[in-house]
N, C-alpha and C positions, 0 to 999 in steps of 0.2 A: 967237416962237411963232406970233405971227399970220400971219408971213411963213410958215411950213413949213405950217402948214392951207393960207393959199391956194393954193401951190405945189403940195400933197398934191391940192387937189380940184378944181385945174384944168389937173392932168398929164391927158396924153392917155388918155381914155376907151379910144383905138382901139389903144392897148399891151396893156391888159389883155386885150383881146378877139382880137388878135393873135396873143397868145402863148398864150392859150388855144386856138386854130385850130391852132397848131404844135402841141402838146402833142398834140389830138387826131390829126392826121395822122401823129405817132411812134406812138402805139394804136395807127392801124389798122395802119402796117407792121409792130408787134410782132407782133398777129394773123394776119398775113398770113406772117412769116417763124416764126412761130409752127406754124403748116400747112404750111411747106413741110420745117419741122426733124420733120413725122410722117411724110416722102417720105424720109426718108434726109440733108438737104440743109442743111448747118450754115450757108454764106456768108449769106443773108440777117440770122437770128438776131447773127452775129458783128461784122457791120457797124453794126446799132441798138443793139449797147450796148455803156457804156464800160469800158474797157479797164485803168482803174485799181484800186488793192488794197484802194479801201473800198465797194465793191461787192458786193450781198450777193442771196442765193438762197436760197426757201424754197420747192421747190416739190413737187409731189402724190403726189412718191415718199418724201418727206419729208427729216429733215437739214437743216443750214445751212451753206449755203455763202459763203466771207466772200473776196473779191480775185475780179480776174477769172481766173486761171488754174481755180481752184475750180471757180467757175460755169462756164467753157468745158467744163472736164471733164465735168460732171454733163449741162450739155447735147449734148454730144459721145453720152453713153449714153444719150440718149434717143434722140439723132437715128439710133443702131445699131438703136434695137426696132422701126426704122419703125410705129409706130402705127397710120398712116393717119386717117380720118376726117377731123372738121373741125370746129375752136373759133370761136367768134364772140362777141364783147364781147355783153352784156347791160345795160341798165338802168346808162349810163354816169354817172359822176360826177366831171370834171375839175374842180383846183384847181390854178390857175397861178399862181405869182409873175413875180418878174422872172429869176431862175434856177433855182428848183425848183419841181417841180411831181408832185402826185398825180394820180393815176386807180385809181379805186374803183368795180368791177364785178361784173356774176355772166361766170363764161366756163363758155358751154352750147354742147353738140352732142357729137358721140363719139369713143370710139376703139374700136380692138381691142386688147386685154389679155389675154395668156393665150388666145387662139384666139377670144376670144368678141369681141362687139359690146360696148361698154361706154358707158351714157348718160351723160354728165359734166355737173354743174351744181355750178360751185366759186363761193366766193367770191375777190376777188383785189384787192390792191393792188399799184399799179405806183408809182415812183417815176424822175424823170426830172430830168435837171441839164443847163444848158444847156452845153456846150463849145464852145468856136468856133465859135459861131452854132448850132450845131445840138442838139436837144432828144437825147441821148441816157440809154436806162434806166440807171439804178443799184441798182434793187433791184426784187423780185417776188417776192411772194409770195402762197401759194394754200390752200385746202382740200387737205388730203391724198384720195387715191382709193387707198384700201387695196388695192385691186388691186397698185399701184403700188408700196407701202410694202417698204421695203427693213427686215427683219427681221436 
């Protein structure tokens, strides 16, 4: 027991802080192919998440979507309404382990909806699992934007 505390609190300080840096750099590309899936433009989006069937989608048009074929779909019709504008993380809050990891945010800035301009200010948690080195999402999810909501 003694041996696993000092093991536990003299593991590298620079791991934790590491993989919290990774974590954050898959946010910004989520945000980033996030704005380009409101251009029409799925590749980015398709590439940062993973690709397996416990993967799940909750987002501002509302529904759950559970595997990635699901989620591709949903994001597929999004990236058809070309939105345009522009999301940007808010008031961020990463928690990283050694293979998963949260991000808990506000995602503020707009779109177009139905012809108008629409100011969006959602709340949002991301959740990400490391795969072969690399932090990819496994799940998202958001405020609905009624605008959005699928009736």
């Amino acid at each position: 027991m003694l041996c696993a505390a000092f093991l536990l609190s003299n593991s590298p300080a620079g791991a934790a802080e590491e993989n919290t840096a990774a974590v954050r750099a898959a946010s910004n590309q989520f945000y980033t192919a996030l704005n380009r899936l409101f251009t029409g433009d799925m590749a980015p989006m398709e590439a940062l998440w993973s690709h397996r069937k416990d993967v799940t989608y909750m987002g501002p048009g509302g529904g759950f979507r559970v595997g990635w074929d699901a989620v591709r779909k949903n994001l597929a019709s999004q990236a058809a309404m070309k939105l345009g504008g522009s999301i940007k993380p808010a008031q961020v809050k990463i928690t990283a382990g050694r293979d998963l990891a949260t991000v808990s945010n506000m995602e503020v800035g707009s779109n177009v909806i139905g012809g108008k301009k629409t100011i969006v200010s959602l709340r949002a948690t991301s959740i990400y699992r490391k795969e072969n080195g690399q932090w990819k999402m496994i799940g998202h999810h958001t405020d609905l934007i009624p605008a959005m909501e699928k009736k």
